[in-house]
C-alpha positions, 0 to 999 in steps of 0.5 A, a space after each residue: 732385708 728385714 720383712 714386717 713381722 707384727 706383734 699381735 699379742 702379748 700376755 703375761 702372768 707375774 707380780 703385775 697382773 694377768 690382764 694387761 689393764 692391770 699390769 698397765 695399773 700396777 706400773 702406774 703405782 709408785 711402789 714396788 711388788 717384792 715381799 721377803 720369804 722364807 725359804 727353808 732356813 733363809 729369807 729373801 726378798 722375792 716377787 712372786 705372782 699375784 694373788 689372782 695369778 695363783 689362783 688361775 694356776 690352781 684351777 689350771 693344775 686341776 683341770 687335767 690329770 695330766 697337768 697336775 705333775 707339771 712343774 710351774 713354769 709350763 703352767 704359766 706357759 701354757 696359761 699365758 699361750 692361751 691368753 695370746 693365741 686367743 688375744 690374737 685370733 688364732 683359733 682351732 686349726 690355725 698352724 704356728 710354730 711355738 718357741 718358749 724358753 726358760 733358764 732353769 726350767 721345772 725347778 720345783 720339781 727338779 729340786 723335789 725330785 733330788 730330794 726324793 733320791 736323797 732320800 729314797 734312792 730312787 725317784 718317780 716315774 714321771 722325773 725324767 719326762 716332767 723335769 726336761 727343758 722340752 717339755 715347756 713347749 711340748 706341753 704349749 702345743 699340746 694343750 693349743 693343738 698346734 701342728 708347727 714346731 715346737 722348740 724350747 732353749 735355754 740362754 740364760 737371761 736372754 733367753 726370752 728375746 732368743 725365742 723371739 730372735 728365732 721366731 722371726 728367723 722362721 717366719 723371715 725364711 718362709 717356713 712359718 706365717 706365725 710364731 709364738 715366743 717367749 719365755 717362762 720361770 719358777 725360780 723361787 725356791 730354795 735351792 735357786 734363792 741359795 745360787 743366787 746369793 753364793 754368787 754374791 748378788 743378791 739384795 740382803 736388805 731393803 734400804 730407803 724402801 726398795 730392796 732391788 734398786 735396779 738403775 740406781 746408780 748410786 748403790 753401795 751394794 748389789 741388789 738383784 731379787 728374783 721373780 716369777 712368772 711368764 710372758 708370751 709374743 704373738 708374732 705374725 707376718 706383715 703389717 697387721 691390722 691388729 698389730 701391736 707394734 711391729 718388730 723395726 730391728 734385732 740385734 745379738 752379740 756376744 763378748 769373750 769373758 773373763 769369768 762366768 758371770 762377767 761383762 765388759 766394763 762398758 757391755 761390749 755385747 750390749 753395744 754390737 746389738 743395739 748397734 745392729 737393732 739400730 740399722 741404719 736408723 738414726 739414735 736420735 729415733 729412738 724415745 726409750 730403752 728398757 734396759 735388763 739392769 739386773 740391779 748389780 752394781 757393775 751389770 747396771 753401769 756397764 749396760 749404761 756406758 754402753 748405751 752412752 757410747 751407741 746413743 752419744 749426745 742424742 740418749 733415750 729415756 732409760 728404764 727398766 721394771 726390775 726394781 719392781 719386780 725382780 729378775 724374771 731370768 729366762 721371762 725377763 726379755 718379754 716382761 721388758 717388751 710388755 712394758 715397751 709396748 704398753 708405753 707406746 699404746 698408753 704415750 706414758 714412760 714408767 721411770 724408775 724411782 731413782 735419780 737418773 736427771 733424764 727428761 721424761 719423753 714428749 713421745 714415744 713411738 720407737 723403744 728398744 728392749 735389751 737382754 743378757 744373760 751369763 756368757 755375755 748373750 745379748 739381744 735388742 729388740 727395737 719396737 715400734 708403734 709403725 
Protein backbone atom coordinates (compact mmCIF):
# COMPACT_ATOMS: atom_id res chain seq x y z
CA UNK A 1 0.00 0.00 0.00
CA UNK A 2 1.31 3.45 -1.10
CA UNK A 3 2.24 5.89 1.97
CA UNK A 4 1.82 9.67 1.67
CA UNK A 5 4.67 11.20 0.37
CA UNK A 6 4.28 15.34 0.18
CA UNK A 7 5.47 17.46 -2.31
CA UNK A 8 7.19 20.15 -0.59
CA UNK A 9 8.67 21.95 -3.24
CA UNK A 10 9.32 22.86 -6.73
CA UNK A 11 11.75 25.07 -8.71
CA UNK A 12 12.45 25.52 -12.11
CA UNK A 13 14.82 27.57 -14.36
CA UNK A 14 13.69 27.72 -18.25
CA UNK A 15 11.82 29.83 -20.78
CA UNK A 16 8.99 30.56 -18.10
CA UNK A 17 10.98 32.12 -15.30
CA UNK A 18 12.89 31.47 -12.01
CA UNK A 19 10.50 32.12 -9.57
CA UNK A 20 7.31 30.32 -9.56
CA UNK A 21 5.17 33.71 -9.76
CA UNK A 22 6.63 34.40 -12.87
CA UNK A 23 6.20 31.07 -14.42
CA UNK A 24 2.71 31.17 -13.04
CA UNK A 25 2.58 34.76 -15.48
CA UNK A 26 3.96 33.47 -18.27
CA UNK A 27 1.43 30.47 -18.45
CA UNK A 28 -1.16 33.36 -18.10
CA UNK A 29 0.23 34.97 -21.21
CA UNK A 30 -1.46 33.70 -24.46
CA UNK A 31 1.70 33.67 -26.40
CA UNK A 32 4.34 31.15 -26.79
CA UNK A 33 8.29 31.47 -25.84
CA UNK A 34 10.20 30.08 -28.93
CA UNK A 35 12.36 32.01 -30.86
CA UNK A 36 14.72 30.83 -34.24
CA UNK A 37 18.30 30.59 -33.88
CA UNK A 38 21.22 29.70 -35.50
CA UNK A 39 22.91 26.94 -35.01
CA UNK A 40 26.30 26.64 -37.05
CA UNK A 41 25.08 26.56 -40.68
CA UNK A 42 21.24 25.92 -39.85
CA UNK A 43 18.43 27.65 -38.10
CA UNK A 44 15.75 26.27 -35.57
CA UNK A 45 13.32 27.17 -33.75
CA UNK A 46 14.37 26.73 -29.78
CA UNK A 47 13.15 28.06 -26.54
CA UNK A 48 15.73 29.00 -24.61
CA UNK A 49 16.13 30.44 -20.71
CA UNK A 50 15.25 33.84 -19.93
CA UNK A 51 17.00 36.68 -19.92
CA UNK A 52 17.25 36.57 -16.09
CA UNK A 53 17.78 32.73 -15.76
CA UNK A 54 21.15 33.50 -18.05
CA UNK A 55 21.93 35.72 -16.04
CA UNK A 56 21.59 34.03 -12.53
CA UNK A 57 23.72 30.93 -14.67
CA UNK A 58 26.62 33.45 -15.17
CA UNK A 59 26.82 34.67 -11.84
CA UNK A 60 26.41 31.00 -10.68
CA UNK A 61 29.35 29.78 -13.18
CA UNK A 62 31.50 32.30 -11.57
CA UNK A 63 31.03 31.93 -8.22
CA UNK A 64 33.58 29.05 -7.95
CA UNK A 65 36.48 27.87 -10.07
CA UNK A 66 35.59 24.84 -9.86
CA UNK A 67 31.97 25.30 -11.42
CA UNK A 68 33.44 27.15 -14.46
CA UNK A 69 34.29 23.99 -16.44
CA UNK A 70 30.62 22.61 -15.72
CA UNK A 71 28.48 21.91 -18.37
CA UNK A 72 24.84 23.75 -18.48
CA UNK A 73 23.00 21.51 -17.40
CA UNK A 74 24.46 20.72 -13.84
CA UNK A 75 24.40 24.58 -13.45
CA UNK A 76 20.86 24.52 -13.88
CA UNK A 77 20.59 21.57 -11.67
CA UNK A 78 22.45 22.94 -8.94
CA UNK A 79 20.68 26.35 -9.27
CA UNK A 80 17.50 24.91 -9.21
CA UNK A 81 18.51 22.10 -5.86
CA UNK A 82 19.20 25.29 -3.81
CA UNK A 83 15.92 27.06 -4.61
CA UNK A 84 13.94 23.74 -3.64
CA UNK A 85 15.93 22.73 -0.74
CA UNK A 86 15.61 26.16 0.48
CA UNK A 87 12.03 26.47 -0.73
CA UNK A 88 11.44 23.37 1.57
CA UNK A 89 13.21 24.12 4.94
CA UNK A 90 15.87 21.72 4.70
CA UNK A 91 18.57 23.40 6.02
CA UNK A 92 22.33 22.37 6.88
CA UNK A 93 22.58 18.88 8.05
CA UNK A 94 19.42 17.99 6.85
CA UNK A 95 20.12 14.10 4.94
CA UNK A 96 18.01 13.53 1.88
CA UNK A 97 18.93 11.64 -1.03
CA UNK A 98 19.31 13.34 -4.69
CA UNK A 99 18.09 11.52 -7.91
CA UNK A 100 18.49 14.10 -10.82
CA UNK A 101 18.41 12.97 -14.45
CA UNK A 102 19.01 14.24 -18.00
CA UNK A 103 18.63 12.32 -21.49
CA UNK A 104 21.75 13.90 -23.10
CA UNK A 105 23.55 14.99 -20.23
CA UNK A 106 26.88 17.67 -20.51
CA UNK A 107 26.15 18.18 -24.16
CA UNK A 108 27.84 21.40 -24.72
CA UNK A 109 30.76 20.18 -23.36
CA UNK A 110 30.67 16.62 -24.81
CA UNK A 111 30.03 18.46 -28.28
CA UNK A 112 33.40 20.93 -27.35
CA UNK A 113 35.16 18.34 -26.18
CA UNK A 114 34.93 15.89 -29.81
CA UNK A 115 35.90 18.89 -31.58
CA UNK A 116 38.69 19.65 -29.62
CA UNK A 117 39.99 15.75 -30.58
CA UNK A 118 39.02 16.65 -34.04
CA UNK A 119 40.89 18.92 -34.22
CA UNK A 120 43.79 18.26 -31.67
CA UNK A 121 44.13 14.85 -31.14
CA UNK A 122 43.57 14.90 -27.83
CA UNK A 123 41.23 16.32 -25.38
CA UNK A 124 41.59 18.22 -21.84
CA UNK A 125 42.07 16.74 -18.69
CA UNK A 126 38.80 17.57 -17.37
CA UNK A 127 36.80 15.62 -20.54
CA UNK A 128 35.95 12.44 -18.94
CA UNK A 129 35.05 14.04 -15.27
CA UNK A 130 32.79 16.88 -16.53
CA UNK A 131 31.05 14.95 -19.55
CA UNK A 132 29.92 11.70 -17.29
CA UNK A 133 26.17 11.49 -16.73
CA UNK A 134 26.95 11.08 -12.77
CA UNK A 135 28.18 14.18 -12.60
CA UNK A 136 24.68 15.98 -12.51
CA UNK A 137 23.89 14.57 -9.09
CA UNK A 138 27.33 14.48 -7.80
CA UNK A 139 27.98 18.02 -8.07
CA UNK A 140 23.92 18.74 -6.49
CA UNK A 141 25.24 17.12 -3.53
CA UNK A 142 28.33 18.52 -3.25
CA UNK A 143 27.35 22.11 -3.67
CA UNK A 144 23.91 21.20 -1.00
CA UNK A 145 26.44 19.04 1.36
CA UNK A 146 23.92 16.48 1.59
CA UNK A 147 25.18 12.91 3.00
CA UNK A 148 22.09 10.72 1.22
CA UNK A 149 22.63 8.98 -2.05
CA UNK A 150 23.24 10.68 -4.82
CA UNK A 151 22.14 9.07 -8.35
CA UNK A 152 21.64 10.09 -11.82
CA UNK A 153 19.83 8.14 -14.89
CA UNK A 154 18.98 8.54 -18.23
CA UNK A 155 15.49 7.40 -19.71
CA UNK A 156 15.27 9.58 -22.27
CA UNK A 157 12.11 11.93 -22.09
CA UNK A 158 10.77 10.44 -18.99
CA UNK A 159 13.52 10.61 -17.37
CA UNK A 160 12.19 13.26 -14.90
CA UNK A 161 9.08 11.27 -13.76
CA UNK A 162 11.84 8.07 -13.52
CA UNK A 163 14.05 10.16 -10.84
CA UNK A 164 10.56 10.88 -9.03
CA UNK A 165 9.35 7.16 -9.34
CA UNK A 166 12.81 6.27 -7.42
CA UNK A 167 12.62 8.52 -4.93
CA UNK A 168 9.33 7.38 -3.58
CA UNK A 169 10.61 3.74 -3.87
CA UNK A 170 13.36 4.94 -1.37
CA UNK A 171 11.38 6.79 0.83
CA UNK A 172 8.34 3.73 0.57
CA UNK A 173 11.20 1.22 1.63
CA UNK A 174 12.32 3.34 4.86
CA UNK A 175 15.57 3.99 3.39
CA UNK A 176 15.07 7.71 3.17
CA UNK A 177 12.79 10.68 5.00
CA UNK A 178 13.25 12.93 1.95
CA UNK A 179 14.30 12.84 -1.68
CA UNK A 180 15.16 15.44 -4.33
CA UNK A 181 13.98 14.48 -7.84
CA UNK A 182 13.99 15.74 -11.13
CA UNK A 183 15.46 16.30 -14.31
CA UNK A 184 18.12 18.85 -16.18
CA UNK A 185 19.08 19.49 -19.95
CA UNK A 186 21.19 21.64 -22.38
CA UNK A 187 20.24 20.33 -25.66
CA UNK A 188 20.72 23.51 -27.56
CA UNK A 189 23.28 22.92 -29.86
CA UNK A 190 24.03 22.15 -32.98
CA UNK A 191 24.93 18.79 -33.06
CA UNK A 192 21.58 17.72 -30.93
CA UNK A 193 19.27 20.56 -32.98
CA UNK A 194 20.74 18.28 -36.40
CA UNK A 195 19.65 14.76 -34.30
CA UNK A 196 16.42 15.97 -33.88
CA UNK A 197 15.86 17.25 -37.45
CA UNK A 198 17.46 13.71 -39.12
CA UNK A 199 14.67 12.15 -37.16
CA UNK A 200 12.17 14.14 -39.23
CA UNK A 201 10.30 15.84 -36.22
CA UNK A 202 11.14 18.73 -36.13
CA UNK A 203 9.08 21.86 -36.55
CA UNK A 204 10.56 23.65 -40.13
CA UNK A 205 8.12 26.56 -39.88
CA UNK A 206 5.87 28.75 -37.81
CA UNK A 207 2.34 28.25 -39.34
CA UNK A 208 -0.53 30.52 -37.78
CA UNK A 209 1.87 32.01 -35.19
CA UNK A 210 2.89 28.76 -33.50
CA UNK A 211 5.81 26.75 -34.56
CA UNK A 212 5.40 23.84 -32.02
CA UNK A 213 1.57 23.06 -32.36
CA UNK A 214 1.74 20.55 -29.83
CA UNK A 215 -2.01 19.06 -29.13
CA UNK A 216 -3.35 20.51 -32.35
CA UNK A 217 -4.97 17.64 -33.72
CA UNK A 218 -5.25 19.13 -36.98
CA UNK A 219 -1.58 19.28 -38.18
CA UNK A 220 -0.11 18.57 -41.35
CA UNK A 221 3.34 18.25 -40.43
CA UNK A 222 5.24 17.29 -37.35
CA UNK A 223 6.33 20.37 -35.10
CA UNK A 224 8.37 19.33 -31.89
CA UNK A 225 10.95 22.13 -30.79
CA UNK A 226 13.62 21.77 -28.12
CA UNK A 227 13.85 23.60 -25.17
CA UNK A 228 16.13 23.92 -22.00
CA UNK A 229 16.20 24.26 -18.66
CA UNK A 230 15.46 22.38 -15.11
CA UNK A 231 12.80 21.30 -12.74
CA UNK A 232 13.46 19.91 -9.46
CA UNK A 233 10.55 18.06 -6.65
CA UNK A 234 11.12 17.94 -2.95
CA UNK A 235 9.48 14.98 -2.00
CA UNK A 236 9.03 14.29 2.02
CA UNK A 237 7.48 11.45 4.01
CA UNK A 238 3.70 11.81 5.20
CA UNK A 239 1.35 14.52 4.94
CA UNK A 240 3.00 17.90 5.55
CA UNK A 241 2.15 20.74 6.41
CA UNK A 242 3.65 22.67 4.06
CA UNK A 243 2.80 20.44 1.26
CA UNK A 244 2.17 21.24 -2.09
CA UNK A 245 0.40 18.44 -3.20
CA UNK A 246 0.89 15.02 -2.48
CA UNK A 247 1.72 12.08 -4.60
CA UNK A 248 -2.13 9.96 -5.08
CA UNK A 249 -0.48 7.32 -7.69
CA UNK A 250 2.33 6.33 -10.04
CA UNK A 251 2.31 4.33 -13.04
CA UNK A 252 5.06 3.01 -15.53
CA UNK A 253 5.00 0.75 -18.43
CA UNK A 254 6.63 -0.20 -21.47
CA UNK A 255 5.66 -1.29 -24.90
CA UNK A 256 7.68 -3.64 -27.51
CA UNK A 257 8.42 -1.38 -30.56
CA UNK A 258 8.77 -1.72 -33.94
CA UNK A 259 11.47 0.88 -34.36
CA UNK A 260 13.39 2.94 -32.16
CA UNK A 261 11.22 5.95 -31.71
CA UNK A 262 7.77 4.41 -32.35
CA UNK A 263 4.47 3.88 -30.12
CA UNK A 264 1.45 2.06 -30.54
CA UNK A 265 -1.24 3.64 -32.51
CA UNK A 266 -3.34 3.90 -29.41
CA UNK A 267 0.03 4.32 -26.66
CA UNK A 268 -0.19 0.94 -25.20
CA UNK A 269 2.42 1.99 -22.45
CA UNK A 270 0.52 5.14 -21.84
CA UNK A 271 -2.59 3.06 -21.01
CA UNK A 272 -1.01 0.59 -18.36
CA UNK A 273 0.39 3.77 -16.49
CA UNK A 274 -2.48 5.75 -15.98
CA UNK A 275 -3.94 2.56 -15.34
CA UNK A 276 -2.02 1.90 -12.33
CA UNK A 277 -1.48 5.60 -11.27
CA UNK A 278 -5.52 5.48 -11.12
CA UNK A 279 -5.59 2.28 -8.47
CA UNK A 280 -8.74 1.85 -7.68
CA UNK A 281 -9.79 5.43 -8.03
CA UNK A 282 -12.26 6.21 -9.89
CA UNK A 283 -11.51 8.21 -13.90
CA UNK A 284 -14.17 10.26 -13.31
CA UNK A 285 -11.82 11.79 -10.14
CA UNK A 286 -9.47 13.07 -12.16
CA UNK A 287 -10.00 17.28 -13.51
CA UNK A 288 -6.86 17.32 -16.08
CA UNK A 289 -3.96 15.42 -17.65
CA UNK A 290 -0.78 17.22 -18.67
CA UNK A 291 0.14 15.32 -21.29
CA UNK A 292 3.96 14.81 -22.97
CA UNK A 293 2.49 15.72 -26.43
CA UNK A 294 6.00 16.12 -27.99
CA UNK A 295 3.99 18.12 -30.98
CA UNK A 296 4.33 15.05 -33.57
CA UNK A 297 1.65 13.95 -35.46
CA UNK A 298 1.40 10.61 -34.43
CA UNK A 299 3.00 10.99 -30.48
CA UNK A 300 0.34 13.66 -30.04
CA UNK A 301 -2.68 10.99 -31.34
CA UNK A 302 -1.62 8.16 -29.80
CA UNK A 303 -1.19 9.44 -26.33
CA UNK A 304 -4.63 10.72 -26.90
CA UNK A 305 -6.61 7.55 -27.93
CA UNK A 306 -4.93 6.16 -24.98
CA UNK A 307 -6.39 8.57 -22.59
CA UNK A 308 -9.98 8.15 -24.70
CA UNK A 309 -9.55 4.28 -23.88
CA UNK A 310 -8.39 4.59 -19.78
CA UNK A 311 -10.99 7.76 -19.31
CA UNK A 312 -14.15 6.61 -21.66
CA UNK A 313 -16.90 8.88 -21.18
CA UNK A 314 -15.76 10.52 -17.92
CA UNK A 315 -12.34 12.57 -20.13
CA UNK A 316 -10.22 14.99 -18.14
CA UNK A 317 -9.36 18.59 -19.48
CA UNK A 318 -5.97 17.78 -21.27
CA UNK A 319 -3.12 20.21 -21.83
CA UNK A 320 0.26 20.26 -22.26
CA UNK A 321 2.87 23.25 -22.14
CA UNK A 322 5.11 22.11 -25.19
CA UNK A 323 3.68 24.45 -27.69
CA UNK A 324 5.09 27.05 -25.45
CA UNK A 325 8.06 25.95 -24.44
CA UNK A 326 9.21 23.07 -26.20
CA UNK A 327 10.43 19.59 -25.26
CA UNK A 328 12.51 19.80 -22.40
CA UNK A 329 13.72 16.03 -22.92
CA UNK A 330 15.15 14.51 -19.73
CA UNK A 331 13.43 18.19 -17.64
CA UNK A 332 10.07 17.72 -19.14
CA UNK A 333 8.17 15.21 -16.84
CA UNK A 334 9.01 18.20 -13.87
CA UNK A 335 8.34 21.11 -15.90
CA UNK A 336 4.46 19.16 -16.41
CA UNK A 337 4.29 18.40 -12.82
CA UNK A 338 4.96 22.36 -12.06
CA UNK A 339 2.32 23.09 -14.27
CA UNK A 340 0.05 20.56 -12.63
CA UNK A 341 0.77 21.81 -9.58
CA UNK A 342 0.52 25.69 -10.05
CA UNK A 343 -3.20 24.89 -11.61
CA UNK A 344 -4.13 23.32 -8.37
CA UNK A 345 -3.00 26.01 -6.09
CA UNK A 346 -4.27 28.87 -8.49
CA UNK A 347 -7.96 26.49 -9.66
CA UNK A 348 -6.75 28.00 -13.19
CA UNK A 349 -6.48 25.49 -16.26
CA UNK A 350 -3.97 26.67 -18.79
CA UNK A 351 -5.42 25.47 -22.27
CA UNK A 352 -3.37 25.08 -25.01
CA UNK A 353 -4.16 27.47 -27.99
CA UNK A 354 -5.79 24.91 -30.49
CA UNK A 355 -9.32 23.59 -30.73
CA UNK A 356 -9.73 20.84 -28.63
CA UNK A 357 -13.91 21.10 -27.81
CA UNK A 358 -13.21 20.20 -24.28
CA UNK A 359 -15.14 22.23 -21.02
CA UNK A 360 -12.72 24.02 -19.17
CA UNK A 361 -12.73 22.47 -15.60
CA UNK A 362 -15.01 23.85 -12.77
CA UNK A 363 -12.16 22.61 -10.30
CA UNK A 364 -9.19 21.15 -10.19
CA UNK A 365 -7.99 19.16 -7.32
CA UNK A 366 -6.68 15.81 -8.87
CA UNK A 367 -4.13 16.04 -12.13
CA UNK A 368 -2.36 13.36 -13.70
CA UNK A 369 1.03 14.21 -15.56
CA UNK A 370 2.64 11.84 -18.26
CA UNK A 371 5.81 11.03 -19.60
CA UNK A 372 7.58 9.08 -22.33
CA UNK A 373 10.65 8.77 -24.11
CA UNK A 374 11.96 6.65 -26.81
CA UNK A 375 11.88 2.58 -26.12
CA UNK A 376 8.12 3.39 -25.18
CA UNK A 377 9.11 4.20 -20.99
CA UNK A 378 5.98 5.59 -19.77
CA UNK A 379 5.44 7.08 -16.35
CA UNK A 380 2.08 8.91 -14.69
CA UNK A 381 2.19 10.64 -12.12
CA UNK A 382 -1.52 11.52 -10.27
CA UNK A 383 -1.10 14.53 -7.99
CA UNK A 384 -3.21 15.99 -5.49
CA UNK A 385 -3.97 19.20 -3.89
CA UNK A 386 -5.12 16.35 -0.62
Amino acid sequence: MQKTISITAISSVSSLGIHAGSVWENYLRPGHLISERDFGTDRAYVSGLISEGEEEIKMLRESDPKYKSLDNSVLYAIYTSRNAVKQAGWGKGTSFGINIGSSRGATGLFEEYHREYLERGKVGTLASPTTTLGNISSWVGHDLQTNGPQISHSITCSTALHALLNGMAWIQAGMADRFLVGGSEAPLTPFTIAQMKALKVYAREEEEGFPCKALDMEKSSNTMVLGEGAAVVCLEKGKKDNALACVKGIGYATEVLKHNISISTEADCFQRSMKMALGEMSPEEVDVVVMHAPGTIKGDLSEYNAIRKVFGDHMPALTTNKWKIGHGFGASGTLSLELAVLMMQYQKFIPVPFDLKQKTPEKIKKVMVNAVGFGGNAVSILVSMD
